[in-house]
MARTOR-670810 format. One line per field, with one value per atom (N, C-alpha, C): residue number from 1; residue in one letter; chain; atom name; x, y, z. Coordinates in steps of 0.2 Angstrom, whole numbers. Atoms other than C-alpha are relative to their C-alpha. Layout:
# residues N
seq (NUM	...) $
type (A	...) $
mol (A	...) $
atom (CA	...) $
c1 (X	...) $
c2 (Y	...) $
c3 (Z	...) $
***
This chain:
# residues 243
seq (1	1	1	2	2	2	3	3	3	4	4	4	5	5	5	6	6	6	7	7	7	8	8	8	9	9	9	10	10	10	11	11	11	12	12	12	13	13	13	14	14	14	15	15	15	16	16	16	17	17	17	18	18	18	19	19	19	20	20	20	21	21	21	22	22	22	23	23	23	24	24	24	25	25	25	26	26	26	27	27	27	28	28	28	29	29	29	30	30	30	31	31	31	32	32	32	33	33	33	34	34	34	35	35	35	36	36	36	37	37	37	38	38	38	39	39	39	40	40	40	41	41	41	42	42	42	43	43	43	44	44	44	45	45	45	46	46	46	47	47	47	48	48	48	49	49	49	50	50	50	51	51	51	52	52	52	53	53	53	54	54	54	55	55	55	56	56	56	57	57	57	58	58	58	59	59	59	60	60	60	61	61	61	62	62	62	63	63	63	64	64	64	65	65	65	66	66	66	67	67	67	68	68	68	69	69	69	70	70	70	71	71	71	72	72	72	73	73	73	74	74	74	75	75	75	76	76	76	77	77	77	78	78	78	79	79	79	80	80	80	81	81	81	82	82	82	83	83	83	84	84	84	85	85	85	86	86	86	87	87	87	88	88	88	89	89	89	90	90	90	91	91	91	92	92	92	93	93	93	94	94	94	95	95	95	96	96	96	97	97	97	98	98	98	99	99	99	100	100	100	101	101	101	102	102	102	103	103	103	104	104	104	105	105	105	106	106	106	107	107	107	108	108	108	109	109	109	110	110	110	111	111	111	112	112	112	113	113	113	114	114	114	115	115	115	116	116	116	117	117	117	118	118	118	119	119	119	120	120	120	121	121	121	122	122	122	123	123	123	124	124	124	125	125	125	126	126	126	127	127	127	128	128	128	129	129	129	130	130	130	131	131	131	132	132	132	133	133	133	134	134	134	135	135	135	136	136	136	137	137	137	138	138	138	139	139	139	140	140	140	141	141	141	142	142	142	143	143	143	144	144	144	145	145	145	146	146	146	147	147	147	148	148	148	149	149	149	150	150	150	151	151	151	152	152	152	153	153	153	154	154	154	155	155	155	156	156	156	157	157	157	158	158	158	159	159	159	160	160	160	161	161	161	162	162	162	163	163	163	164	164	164	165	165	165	166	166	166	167	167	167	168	168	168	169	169	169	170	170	170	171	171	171	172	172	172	173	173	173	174	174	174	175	175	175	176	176	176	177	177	177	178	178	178	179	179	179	180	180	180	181	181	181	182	182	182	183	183	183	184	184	184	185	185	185	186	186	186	187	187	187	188	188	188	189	189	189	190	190	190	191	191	191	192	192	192	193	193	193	194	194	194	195	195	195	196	196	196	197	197	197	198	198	198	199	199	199	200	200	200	201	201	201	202	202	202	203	203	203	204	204	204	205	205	205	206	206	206	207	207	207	208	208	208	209	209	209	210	210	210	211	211	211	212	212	212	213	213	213	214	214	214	215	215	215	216	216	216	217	217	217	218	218	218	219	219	219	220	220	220	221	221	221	222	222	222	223	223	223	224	224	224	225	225	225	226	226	226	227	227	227	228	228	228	229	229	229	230	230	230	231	231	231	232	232	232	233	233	233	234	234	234	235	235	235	236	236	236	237	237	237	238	238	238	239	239	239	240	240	240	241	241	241	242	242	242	243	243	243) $
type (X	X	X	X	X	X	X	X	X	X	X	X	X	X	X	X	X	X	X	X	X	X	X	X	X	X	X	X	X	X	X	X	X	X	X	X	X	X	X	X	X	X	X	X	X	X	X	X	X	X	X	X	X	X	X	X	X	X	X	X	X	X	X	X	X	X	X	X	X	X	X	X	X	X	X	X	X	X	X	X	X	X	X	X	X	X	X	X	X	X	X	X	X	X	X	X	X	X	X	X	X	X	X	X	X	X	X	X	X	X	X	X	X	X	X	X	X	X	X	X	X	X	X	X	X	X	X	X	X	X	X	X	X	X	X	X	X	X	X	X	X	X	X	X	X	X	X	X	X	X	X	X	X	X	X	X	X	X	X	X	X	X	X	X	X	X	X	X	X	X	X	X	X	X	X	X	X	X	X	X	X	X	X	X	X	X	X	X	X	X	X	X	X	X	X	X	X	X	X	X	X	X	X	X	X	X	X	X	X	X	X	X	X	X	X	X	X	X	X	X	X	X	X	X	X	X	X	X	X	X	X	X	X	X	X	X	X	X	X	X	X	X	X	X	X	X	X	X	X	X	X	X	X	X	X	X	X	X	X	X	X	X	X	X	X	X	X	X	X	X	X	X	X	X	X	X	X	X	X	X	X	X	X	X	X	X	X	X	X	X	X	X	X	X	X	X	X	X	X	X	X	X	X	X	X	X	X	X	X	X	X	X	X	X	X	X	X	X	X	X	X	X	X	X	X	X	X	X	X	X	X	X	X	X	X	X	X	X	X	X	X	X	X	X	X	X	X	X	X	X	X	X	X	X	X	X	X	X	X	X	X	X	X	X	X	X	X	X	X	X	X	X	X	X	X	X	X	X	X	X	X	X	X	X	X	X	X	X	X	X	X	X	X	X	X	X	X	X	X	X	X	X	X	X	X	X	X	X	X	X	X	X	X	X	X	X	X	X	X	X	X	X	X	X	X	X	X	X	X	X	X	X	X	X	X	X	X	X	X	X	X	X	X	X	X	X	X	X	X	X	X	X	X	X	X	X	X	X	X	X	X	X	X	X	X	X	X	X	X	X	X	X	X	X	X	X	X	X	X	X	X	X	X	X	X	X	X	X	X	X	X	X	X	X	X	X	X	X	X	X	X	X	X	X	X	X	X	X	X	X	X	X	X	X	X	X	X	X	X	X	X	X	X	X	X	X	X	X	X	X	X	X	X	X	X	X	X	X	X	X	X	X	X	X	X	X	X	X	X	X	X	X	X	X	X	X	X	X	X	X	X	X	X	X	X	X	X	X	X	X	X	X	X	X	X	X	X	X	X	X	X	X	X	X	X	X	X	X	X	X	X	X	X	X	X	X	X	X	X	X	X	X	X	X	X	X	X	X	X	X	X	X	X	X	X	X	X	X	X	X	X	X	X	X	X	X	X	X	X	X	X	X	X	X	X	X	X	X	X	X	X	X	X	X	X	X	X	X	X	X	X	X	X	X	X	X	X	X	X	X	X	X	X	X	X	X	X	X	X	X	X	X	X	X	X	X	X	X	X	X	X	X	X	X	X	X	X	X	X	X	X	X	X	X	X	X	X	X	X	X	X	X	X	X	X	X	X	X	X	X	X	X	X	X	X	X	X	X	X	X	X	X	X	X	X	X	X	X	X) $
mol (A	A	A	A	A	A	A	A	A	A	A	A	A	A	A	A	A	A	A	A	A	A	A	A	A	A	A	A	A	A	A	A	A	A	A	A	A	A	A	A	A	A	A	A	A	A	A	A	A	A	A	A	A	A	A	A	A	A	A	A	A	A	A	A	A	A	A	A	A	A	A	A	A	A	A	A	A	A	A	A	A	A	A	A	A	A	A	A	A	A	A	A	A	A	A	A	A	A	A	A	A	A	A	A	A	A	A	A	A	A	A	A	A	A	A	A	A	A	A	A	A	A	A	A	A	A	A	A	A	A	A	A	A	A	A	A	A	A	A	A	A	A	A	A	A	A	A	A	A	A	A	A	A	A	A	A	A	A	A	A	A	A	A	A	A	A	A	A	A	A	A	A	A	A	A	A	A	A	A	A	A	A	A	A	A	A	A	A	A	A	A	A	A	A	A	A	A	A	A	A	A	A	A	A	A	A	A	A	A	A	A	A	A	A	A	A	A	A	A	A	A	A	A	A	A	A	A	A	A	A	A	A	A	A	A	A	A	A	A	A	A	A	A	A	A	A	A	A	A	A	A	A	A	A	A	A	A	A	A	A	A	A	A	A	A	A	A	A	A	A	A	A	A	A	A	A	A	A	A	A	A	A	A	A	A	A	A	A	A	A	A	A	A	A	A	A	A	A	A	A	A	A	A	A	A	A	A	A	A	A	A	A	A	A	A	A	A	A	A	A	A	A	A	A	A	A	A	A	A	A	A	A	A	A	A	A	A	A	A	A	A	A	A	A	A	A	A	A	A	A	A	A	A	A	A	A	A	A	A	A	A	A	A	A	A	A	A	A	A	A	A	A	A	A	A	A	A	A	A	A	A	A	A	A	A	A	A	A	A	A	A	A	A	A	A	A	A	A	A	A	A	A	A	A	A	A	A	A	A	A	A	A	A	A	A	A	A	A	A	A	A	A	A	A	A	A	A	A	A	A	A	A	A	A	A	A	A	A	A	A	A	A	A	A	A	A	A	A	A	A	A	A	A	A	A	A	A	A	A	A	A	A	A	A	A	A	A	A	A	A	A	A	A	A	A	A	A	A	A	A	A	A	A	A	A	A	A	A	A	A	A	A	A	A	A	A	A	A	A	A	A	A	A	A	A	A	A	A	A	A	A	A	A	A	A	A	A	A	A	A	A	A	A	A	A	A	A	A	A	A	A	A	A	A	A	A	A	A	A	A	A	A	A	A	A	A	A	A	A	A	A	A	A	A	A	A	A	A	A	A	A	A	A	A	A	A	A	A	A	A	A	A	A	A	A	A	A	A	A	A	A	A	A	A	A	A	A	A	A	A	A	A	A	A	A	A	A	A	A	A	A	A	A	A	A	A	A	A	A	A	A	A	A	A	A	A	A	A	A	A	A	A	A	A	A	A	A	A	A	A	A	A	A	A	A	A	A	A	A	A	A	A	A	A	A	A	A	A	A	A	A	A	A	A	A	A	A	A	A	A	A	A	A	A	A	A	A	A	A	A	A	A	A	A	A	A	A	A	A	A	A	A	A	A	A	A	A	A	A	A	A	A	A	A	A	A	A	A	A	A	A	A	A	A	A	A	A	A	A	A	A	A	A	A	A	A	A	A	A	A	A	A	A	A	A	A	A	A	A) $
atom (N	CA	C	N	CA	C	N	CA	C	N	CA	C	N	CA	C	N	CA	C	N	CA	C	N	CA	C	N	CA	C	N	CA	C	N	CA	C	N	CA	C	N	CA	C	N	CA	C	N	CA	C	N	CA	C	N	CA	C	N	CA	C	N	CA	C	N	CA	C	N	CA	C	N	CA	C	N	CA	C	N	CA	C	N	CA	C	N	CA	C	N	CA	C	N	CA	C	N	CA	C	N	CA	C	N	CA	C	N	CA	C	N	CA	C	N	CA	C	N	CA	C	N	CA	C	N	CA	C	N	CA	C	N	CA	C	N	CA	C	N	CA	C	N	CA	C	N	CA	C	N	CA	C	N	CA	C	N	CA	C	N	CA	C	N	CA	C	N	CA	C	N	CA	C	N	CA	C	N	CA	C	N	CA	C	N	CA	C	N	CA	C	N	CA	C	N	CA	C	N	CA	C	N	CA	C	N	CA	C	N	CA	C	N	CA	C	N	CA	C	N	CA	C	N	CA	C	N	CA	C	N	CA	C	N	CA	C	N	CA	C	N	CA	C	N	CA	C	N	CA	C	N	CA	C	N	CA	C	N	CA	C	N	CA	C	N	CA	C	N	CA	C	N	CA	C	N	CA	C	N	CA	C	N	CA	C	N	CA	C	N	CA	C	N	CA	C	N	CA	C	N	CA	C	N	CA	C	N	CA	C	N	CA	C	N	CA	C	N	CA	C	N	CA	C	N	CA	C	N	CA	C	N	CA	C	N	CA	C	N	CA	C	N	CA	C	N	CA	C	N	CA	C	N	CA	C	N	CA	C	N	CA	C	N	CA	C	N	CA	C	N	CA	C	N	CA	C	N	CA	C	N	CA	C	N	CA	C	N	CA	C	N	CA	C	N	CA	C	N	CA	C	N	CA	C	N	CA	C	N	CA	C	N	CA	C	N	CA	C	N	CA	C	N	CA	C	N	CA	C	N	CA	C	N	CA	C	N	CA	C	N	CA	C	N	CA	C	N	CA	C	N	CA	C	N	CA	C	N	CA	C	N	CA	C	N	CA	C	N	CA	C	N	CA	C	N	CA	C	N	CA	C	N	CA	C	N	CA	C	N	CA	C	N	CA	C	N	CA	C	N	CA	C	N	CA	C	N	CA	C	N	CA	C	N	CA	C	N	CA	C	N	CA	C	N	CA	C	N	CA	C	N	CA	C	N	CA	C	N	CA	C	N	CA	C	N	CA	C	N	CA	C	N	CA	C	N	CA	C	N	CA	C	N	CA	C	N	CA	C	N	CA	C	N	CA	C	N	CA	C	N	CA	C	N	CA	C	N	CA	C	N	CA	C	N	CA	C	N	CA	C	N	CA	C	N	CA	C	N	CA	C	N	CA	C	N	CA	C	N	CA	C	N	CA	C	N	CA	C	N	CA	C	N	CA	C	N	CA	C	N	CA	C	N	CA	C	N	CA	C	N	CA	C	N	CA	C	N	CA	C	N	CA	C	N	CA	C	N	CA	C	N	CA	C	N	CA	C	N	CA	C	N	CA	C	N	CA	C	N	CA	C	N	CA	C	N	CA	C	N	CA	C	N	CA	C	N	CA	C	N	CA	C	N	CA	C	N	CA	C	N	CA	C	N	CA	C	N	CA	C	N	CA	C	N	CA	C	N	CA	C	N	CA	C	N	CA	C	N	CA	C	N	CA	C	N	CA	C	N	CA	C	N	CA	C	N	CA	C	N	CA	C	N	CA	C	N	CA	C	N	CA	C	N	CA	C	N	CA	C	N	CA	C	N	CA	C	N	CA	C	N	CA	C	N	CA	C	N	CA	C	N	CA	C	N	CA	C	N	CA	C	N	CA	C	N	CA	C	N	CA	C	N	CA	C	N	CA	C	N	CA	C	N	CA	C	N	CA	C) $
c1 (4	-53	2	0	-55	-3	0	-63	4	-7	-53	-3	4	-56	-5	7	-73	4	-1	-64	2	-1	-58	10	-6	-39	2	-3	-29	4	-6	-16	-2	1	-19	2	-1	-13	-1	3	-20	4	-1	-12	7	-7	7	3	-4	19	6	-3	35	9	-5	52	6	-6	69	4	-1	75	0	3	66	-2	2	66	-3	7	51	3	1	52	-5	4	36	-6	5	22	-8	7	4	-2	0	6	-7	7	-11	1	-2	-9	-2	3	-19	2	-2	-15	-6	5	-28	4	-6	-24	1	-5	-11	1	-4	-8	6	-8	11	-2	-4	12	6	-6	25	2	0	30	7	-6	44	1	-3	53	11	-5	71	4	-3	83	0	2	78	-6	7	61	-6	4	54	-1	3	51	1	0	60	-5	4	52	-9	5	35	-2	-1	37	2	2	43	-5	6	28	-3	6	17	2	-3	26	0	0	25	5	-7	44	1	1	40	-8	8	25	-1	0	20	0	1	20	-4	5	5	-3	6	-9	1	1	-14	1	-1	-11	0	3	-20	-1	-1	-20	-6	3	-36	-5	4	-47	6	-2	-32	7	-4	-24	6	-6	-5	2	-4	-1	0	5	-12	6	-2	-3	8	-6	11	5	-6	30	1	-1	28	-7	5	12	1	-3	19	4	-4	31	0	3	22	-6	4	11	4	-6	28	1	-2	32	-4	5	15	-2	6	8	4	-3	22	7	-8	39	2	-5	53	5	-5	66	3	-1	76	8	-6	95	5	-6	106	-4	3	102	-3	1	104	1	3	105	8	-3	111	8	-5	131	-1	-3	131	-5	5	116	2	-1	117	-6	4	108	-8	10	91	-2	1	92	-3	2	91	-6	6	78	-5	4	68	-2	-1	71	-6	7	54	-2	4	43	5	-3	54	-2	3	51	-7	7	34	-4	3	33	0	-2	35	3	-4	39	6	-7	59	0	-1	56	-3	6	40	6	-6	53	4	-5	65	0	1	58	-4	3	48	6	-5	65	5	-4	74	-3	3	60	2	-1	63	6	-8	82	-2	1	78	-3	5	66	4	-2	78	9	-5	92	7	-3	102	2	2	98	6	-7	116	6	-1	120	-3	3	110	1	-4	122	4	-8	136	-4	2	135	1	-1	133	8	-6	150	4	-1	155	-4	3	143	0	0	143	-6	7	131	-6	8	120	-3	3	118	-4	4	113	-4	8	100	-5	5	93	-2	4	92	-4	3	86	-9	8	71	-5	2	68	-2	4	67	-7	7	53	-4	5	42	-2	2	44	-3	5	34	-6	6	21	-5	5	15	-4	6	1	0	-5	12	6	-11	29	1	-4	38	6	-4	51	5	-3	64	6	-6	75	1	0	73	7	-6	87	5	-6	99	7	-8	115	0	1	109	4	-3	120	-9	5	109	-4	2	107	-4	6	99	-6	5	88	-9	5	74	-3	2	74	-3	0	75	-11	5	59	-6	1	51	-4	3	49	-2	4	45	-6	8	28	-3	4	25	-3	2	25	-5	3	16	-9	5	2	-1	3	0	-3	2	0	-5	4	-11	2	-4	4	-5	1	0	9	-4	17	1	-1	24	7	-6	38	3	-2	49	7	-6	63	-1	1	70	0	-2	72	-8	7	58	-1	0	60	-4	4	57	-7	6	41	-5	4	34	-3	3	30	-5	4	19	-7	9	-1	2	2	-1	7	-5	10	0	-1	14	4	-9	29	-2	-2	35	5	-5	44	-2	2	50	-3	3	41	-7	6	25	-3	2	14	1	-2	19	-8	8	2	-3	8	-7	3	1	-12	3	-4	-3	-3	2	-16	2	1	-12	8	-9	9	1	1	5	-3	5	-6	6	-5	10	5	-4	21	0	1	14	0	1	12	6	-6	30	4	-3	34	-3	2	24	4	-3	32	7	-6	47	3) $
c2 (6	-237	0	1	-238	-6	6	-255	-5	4	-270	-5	6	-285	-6	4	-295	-6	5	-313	-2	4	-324	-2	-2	-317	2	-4	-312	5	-6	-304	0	1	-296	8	-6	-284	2	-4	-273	4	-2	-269	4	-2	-265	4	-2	-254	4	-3	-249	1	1	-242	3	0	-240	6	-3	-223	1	-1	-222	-8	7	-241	-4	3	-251	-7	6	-266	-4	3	-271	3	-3	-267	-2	0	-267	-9	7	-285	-1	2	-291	-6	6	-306	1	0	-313	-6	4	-326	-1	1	-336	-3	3	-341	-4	8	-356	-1	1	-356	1	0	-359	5	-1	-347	1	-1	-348	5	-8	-332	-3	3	-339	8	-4	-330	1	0	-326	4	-5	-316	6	-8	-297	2	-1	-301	3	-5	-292	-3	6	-307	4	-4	-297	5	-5	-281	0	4	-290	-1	0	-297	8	-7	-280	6	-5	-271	-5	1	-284	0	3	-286	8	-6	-266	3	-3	-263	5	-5	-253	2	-2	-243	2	1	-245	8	-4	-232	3	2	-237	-6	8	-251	2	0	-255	-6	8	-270	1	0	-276	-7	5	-288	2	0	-292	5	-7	-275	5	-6	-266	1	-3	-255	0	1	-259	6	-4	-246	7	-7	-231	0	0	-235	6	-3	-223	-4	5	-230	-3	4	-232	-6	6	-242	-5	4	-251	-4	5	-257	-4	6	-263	-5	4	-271	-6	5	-280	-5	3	-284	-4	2	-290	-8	6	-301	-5	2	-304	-1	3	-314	2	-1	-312	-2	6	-326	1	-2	-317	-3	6	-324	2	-2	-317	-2	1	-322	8	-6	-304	-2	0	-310	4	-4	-298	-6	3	-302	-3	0	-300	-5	6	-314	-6	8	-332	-3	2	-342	-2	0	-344	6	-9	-325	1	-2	-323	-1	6	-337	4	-5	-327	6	-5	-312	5	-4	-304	-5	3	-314	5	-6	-304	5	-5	-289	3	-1	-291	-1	2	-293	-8	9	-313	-2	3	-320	-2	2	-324	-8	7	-341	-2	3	-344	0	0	-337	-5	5	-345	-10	5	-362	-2	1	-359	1	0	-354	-7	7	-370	-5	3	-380	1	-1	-372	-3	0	-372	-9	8	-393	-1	1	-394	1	-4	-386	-1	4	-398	6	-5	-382	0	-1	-385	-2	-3	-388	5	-7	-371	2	-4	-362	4	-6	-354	3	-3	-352	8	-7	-333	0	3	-331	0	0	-328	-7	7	-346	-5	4	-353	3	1	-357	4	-4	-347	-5	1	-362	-2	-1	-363	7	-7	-345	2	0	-345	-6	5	-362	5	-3	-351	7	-4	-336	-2	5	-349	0	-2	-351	3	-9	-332	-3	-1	-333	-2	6	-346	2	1	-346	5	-3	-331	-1	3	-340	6	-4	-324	-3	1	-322	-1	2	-323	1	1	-327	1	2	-320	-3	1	-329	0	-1	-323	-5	5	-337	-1	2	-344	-5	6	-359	2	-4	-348	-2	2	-351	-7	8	-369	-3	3	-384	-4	3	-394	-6	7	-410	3	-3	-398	3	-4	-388	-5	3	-401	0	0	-405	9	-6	-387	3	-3	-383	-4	7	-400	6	-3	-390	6	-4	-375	1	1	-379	-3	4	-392	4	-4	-379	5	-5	-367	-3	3	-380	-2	1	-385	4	-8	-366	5	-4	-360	7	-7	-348	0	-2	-339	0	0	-341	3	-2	-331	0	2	-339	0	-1	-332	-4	3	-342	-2	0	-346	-7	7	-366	-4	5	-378	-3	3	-390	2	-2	-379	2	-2	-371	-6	4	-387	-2	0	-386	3	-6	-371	-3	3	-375	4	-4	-362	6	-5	-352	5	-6	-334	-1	-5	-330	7	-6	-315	1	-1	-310	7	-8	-293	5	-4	-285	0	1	-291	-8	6	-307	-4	4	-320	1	2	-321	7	-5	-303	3	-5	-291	7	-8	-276	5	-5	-265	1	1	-269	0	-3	-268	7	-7	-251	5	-5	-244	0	1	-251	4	-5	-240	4	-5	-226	2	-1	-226	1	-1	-227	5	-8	-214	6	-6	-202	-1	0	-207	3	1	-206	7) $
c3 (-3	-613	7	-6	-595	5	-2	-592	-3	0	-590	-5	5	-602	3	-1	-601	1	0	-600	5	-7	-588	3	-1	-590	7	-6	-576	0	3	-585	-9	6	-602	-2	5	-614	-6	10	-630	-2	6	-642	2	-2	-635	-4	5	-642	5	-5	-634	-4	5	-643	5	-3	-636	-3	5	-643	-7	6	-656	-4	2	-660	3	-2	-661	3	-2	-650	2	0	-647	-7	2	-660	-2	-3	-655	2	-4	-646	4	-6	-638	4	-3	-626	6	-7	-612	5	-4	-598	5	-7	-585	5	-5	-571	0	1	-567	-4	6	-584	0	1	-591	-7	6	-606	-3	6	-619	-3	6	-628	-1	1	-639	-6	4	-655	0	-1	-658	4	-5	-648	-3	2	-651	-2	3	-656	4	-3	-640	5	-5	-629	9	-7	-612	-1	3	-619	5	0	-619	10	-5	-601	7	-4	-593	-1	2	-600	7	-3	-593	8	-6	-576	4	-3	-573	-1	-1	-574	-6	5	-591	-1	1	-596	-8	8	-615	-1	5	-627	-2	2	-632	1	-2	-627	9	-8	-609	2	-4	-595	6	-6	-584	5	-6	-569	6	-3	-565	-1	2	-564	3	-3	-560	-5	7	-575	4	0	-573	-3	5	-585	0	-1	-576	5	-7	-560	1	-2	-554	2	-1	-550	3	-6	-533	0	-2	-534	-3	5	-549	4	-5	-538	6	-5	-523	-2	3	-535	-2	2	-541	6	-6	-524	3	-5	-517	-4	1	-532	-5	5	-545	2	0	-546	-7	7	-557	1	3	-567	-5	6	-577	1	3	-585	4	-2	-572	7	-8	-552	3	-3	-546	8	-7	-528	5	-4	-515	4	-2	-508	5	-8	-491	0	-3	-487	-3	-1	-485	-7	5	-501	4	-4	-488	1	-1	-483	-7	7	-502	-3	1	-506	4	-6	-490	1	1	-495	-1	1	-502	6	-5	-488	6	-8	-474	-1	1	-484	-1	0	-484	6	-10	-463	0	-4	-465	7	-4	-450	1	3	-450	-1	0	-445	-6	5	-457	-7	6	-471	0	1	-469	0	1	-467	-10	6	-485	-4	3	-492	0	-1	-485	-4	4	-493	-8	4	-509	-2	1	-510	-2	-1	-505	-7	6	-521	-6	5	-531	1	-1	-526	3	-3	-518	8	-5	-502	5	-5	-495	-1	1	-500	5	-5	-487	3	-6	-476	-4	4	-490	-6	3	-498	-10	5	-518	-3	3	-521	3	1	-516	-3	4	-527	-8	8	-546	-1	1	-557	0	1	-560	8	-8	-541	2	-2	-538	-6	6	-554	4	-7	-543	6	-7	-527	-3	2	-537	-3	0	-542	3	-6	-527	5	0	-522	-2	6	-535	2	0	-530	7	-8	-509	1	-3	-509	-4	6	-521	-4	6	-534	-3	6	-544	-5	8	-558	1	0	-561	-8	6	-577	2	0	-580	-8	5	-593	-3	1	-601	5	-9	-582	1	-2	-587	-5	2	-597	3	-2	-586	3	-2	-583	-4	3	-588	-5	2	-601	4	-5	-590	5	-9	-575	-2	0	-585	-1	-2	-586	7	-7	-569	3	-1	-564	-3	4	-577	3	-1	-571	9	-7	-552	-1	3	-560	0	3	-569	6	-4	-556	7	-7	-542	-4	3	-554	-1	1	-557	6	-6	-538	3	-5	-532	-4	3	-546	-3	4	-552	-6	7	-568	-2	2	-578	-6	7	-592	-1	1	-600	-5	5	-611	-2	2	-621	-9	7	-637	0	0	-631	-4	4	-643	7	-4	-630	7	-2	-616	0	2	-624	0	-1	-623	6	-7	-604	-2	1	-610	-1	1	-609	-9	5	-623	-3	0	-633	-4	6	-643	-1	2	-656	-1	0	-657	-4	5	-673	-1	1	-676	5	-4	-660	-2	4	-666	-1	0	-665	-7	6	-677	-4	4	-690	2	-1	-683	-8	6	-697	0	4	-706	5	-1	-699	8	-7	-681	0	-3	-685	-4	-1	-691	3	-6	-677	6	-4	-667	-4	0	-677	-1	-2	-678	8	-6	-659	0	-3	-656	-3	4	-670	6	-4	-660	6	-5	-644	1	0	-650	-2) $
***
């Protein structure tokens, strides 16, 4: 199939399936998102939830099924375009900061918007704001290794958002967060996702969390909770042959 889907998705995928030497992780998953929406993709841990997200976000290419953003096959796309497509339209919040040593927590927060010709100033002022919103904001100068993890998960947020993607996944996004922070934290999240017109896919195992979600998927088994037999054996044959 080479047309995209008739709906008023932004991000949408048919019929996934993707295995991990030889082990199914996904099996033929279908799931759409519009835009500015929060989705939820809950389940328990191993149930594909990362899995699911790396498919849609480019960083893997399924097995089997296709994804698309927008009229533009994700799944067709070669490495490198895959990845200026990552760069240009999509964020990523996943349970580890990842932020570079050497830079100051604005550098970081700043960091794609520099990389995409931002002006230094322009950057860094959207960064500064973040950081602020995301109670961080007298960190700025100090580098991640003088701050705690749940600070550098706060300014990795903030990364995210300052250069406002067309989608943001975010993977267990308040993972290293204390319980007392992660509302707040989630609180600025959505509320920046619903004033900017993010598209949000938000994977966690928290009920609580999943509650922000306009709408949600589980995912048990590598597979949508409720779909049918015939569509969790079109996803493992898939993966057999891949495999």
């Amino acid at each position: 199939m080479v047309a995209p889907p008739d709906n008023d998705d932004v991000l949408r995928a048919r019929t996934l399936s993707y295995a991990y030497g030889g082990s199914p992780a996904l099996l033929g998953v279908s799931v759409g998102a519009r835009e500015g929406e929060i989705l939820g993709v809950t389940g328990p841990r191993g149930c594909g939830k990362t899995t699911l997200l790396r498919c849609l976000s480019g960083q893997l290419v399924p097995d089997h099924g296709e994804v698309w953003f927008g009229e533009v096959a994700v799944h067709r796309l070669p490495a490198l375009d895959r990845e200026r497509l990552r760069g240009a339209r999509f964020g990523w919040i996943g349970t580890e900061p990842h932020l570079v040593p050497e830079l100051t927590a604005w550098e970081n927060a700043a960091l794609p918007l520099l990389l995409s010709g931002t002006a230094r100033r322009t950057a860094k002022s959207a960064a500064l704001e973040w950081l602020d919103r995301l109670d961080v904001g007298e960190c700025a100068r100090i580098r991640p290794a003088g701050l705690v993890q749940a600070q550098r998960q706060r300014i990795a947020i903030a990364r995210a958002l300052a250069a406002t993607p067309s989608v943001l996944f975010a993977d267990e996004p308040t993972a290293p967060l204390h319980r007392a922070d992660r509302g707040q934290v989630l609180r600025t999240l959505t509320s920046a996702a619903r004033s900017l017109g993010i598209t949000v896919v938000l994977a966690t195992q928290d009920e609580e969390v999943a509650t922000l979600a306009d709408r949600t998927v589980a995912l048990v088994d590598g597979r949508r909770a409720g779909s049918s037999p015939a569509s969790e054996e079109e996803g493992r044959a898939a993966c057999s042959v891949s495999a």
